[in-house]
C-alpha positions in Angstrom: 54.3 160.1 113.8 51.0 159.6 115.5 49.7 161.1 118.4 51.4 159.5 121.8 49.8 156.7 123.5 47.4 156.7 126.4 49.3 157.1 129.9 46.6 154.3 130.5 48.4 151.8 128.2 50.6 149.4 129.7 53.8 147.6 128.6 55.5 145.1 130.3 52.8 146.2 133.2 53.5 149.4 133.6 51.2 152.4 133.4 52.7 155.5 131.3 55.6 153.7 129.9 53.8 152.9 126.4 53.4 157.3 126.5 56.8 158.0 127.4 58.1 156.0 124.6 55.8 157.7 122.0 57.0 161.0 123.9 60.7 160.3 123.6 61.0 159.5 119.9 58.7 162.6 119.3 61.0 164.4 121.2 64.2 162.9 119.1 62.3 163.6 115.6 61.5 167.4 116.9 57.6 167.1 116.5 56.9 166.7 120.5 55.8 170.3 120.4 53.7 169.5 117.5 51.3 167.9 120.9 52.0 170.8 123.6 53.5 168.1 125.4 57.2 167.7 126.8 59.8 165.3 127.3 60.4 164.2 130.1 57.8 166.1 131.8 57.2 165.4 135.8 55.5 162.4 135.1 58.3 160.9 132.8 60.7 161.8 135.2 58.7 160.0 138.4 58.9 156.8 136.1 62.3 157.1 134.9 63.4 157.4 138.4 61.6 154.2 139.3 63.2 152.5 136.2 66.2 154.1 137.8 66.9 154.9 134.0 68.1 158.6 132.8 66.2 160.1 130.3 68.9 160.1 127.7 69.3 156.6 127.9 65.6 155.6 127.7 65.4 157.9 124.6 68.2 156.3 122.9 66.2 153.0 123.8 63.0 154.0 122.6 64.6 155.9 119.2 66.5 152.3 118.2 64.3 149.7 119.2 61.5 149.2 117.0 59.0 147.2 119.5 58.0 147.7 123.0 59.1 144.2 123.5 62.9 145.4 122.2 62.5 148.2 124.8 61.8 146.2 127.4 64.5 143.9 126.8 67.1 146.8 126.4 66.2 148.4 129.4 66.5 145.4 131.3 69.8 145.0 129.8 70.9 148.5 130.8 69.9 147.6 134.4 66.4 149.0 134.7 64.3 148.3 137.1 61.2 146.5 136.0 58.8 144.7 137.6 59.0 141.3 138.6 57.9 138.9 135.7 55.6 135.7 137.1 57.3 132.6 137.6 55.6 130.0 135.2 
């Protein structure tokens, strides 16, 4: 797997998500460590708390879906908090 995403990248406007999903399924496949990074580290945590989401969860998300949009869509149907789409 490639090297995680930017915490600068955003999905579905929101900073750090795009990373922590990269983080999670390196985490799942055992190469996080491969990065000297962790999962969820303080950062994760901070977001997953806002999502209102445990960590288990969004990894199981993040392992099964296969696009941020999928992600998005299953965290939403798990209850997550995301932010508020515009009205059109």
């Amino acid at each position: 797997m490639a090297e995680p995403r930017s915490g600068n990248v955003q999905v579905g406007g929101m900073g750090w998500l795009a990373r922590m999903i990269d983080k999670a399924r390196l985490e799942k496949a055992g190469e996080i460590e491969q990065y000297d990074l962790e999962y969820p580290c303080p950062m994760d945590r901070g977001l997953l708390r806002e999502l209102n989401v445990d960590a288990k969860t969004f990894q199981d998300i993040a392992v099964s879906a296969s696009t941020d949009a999928q992600i998005l869509f299953e965290l939403e149907r798990v209850g997550a908090k995301l932010p508020q789409k515009p009205h059109q």
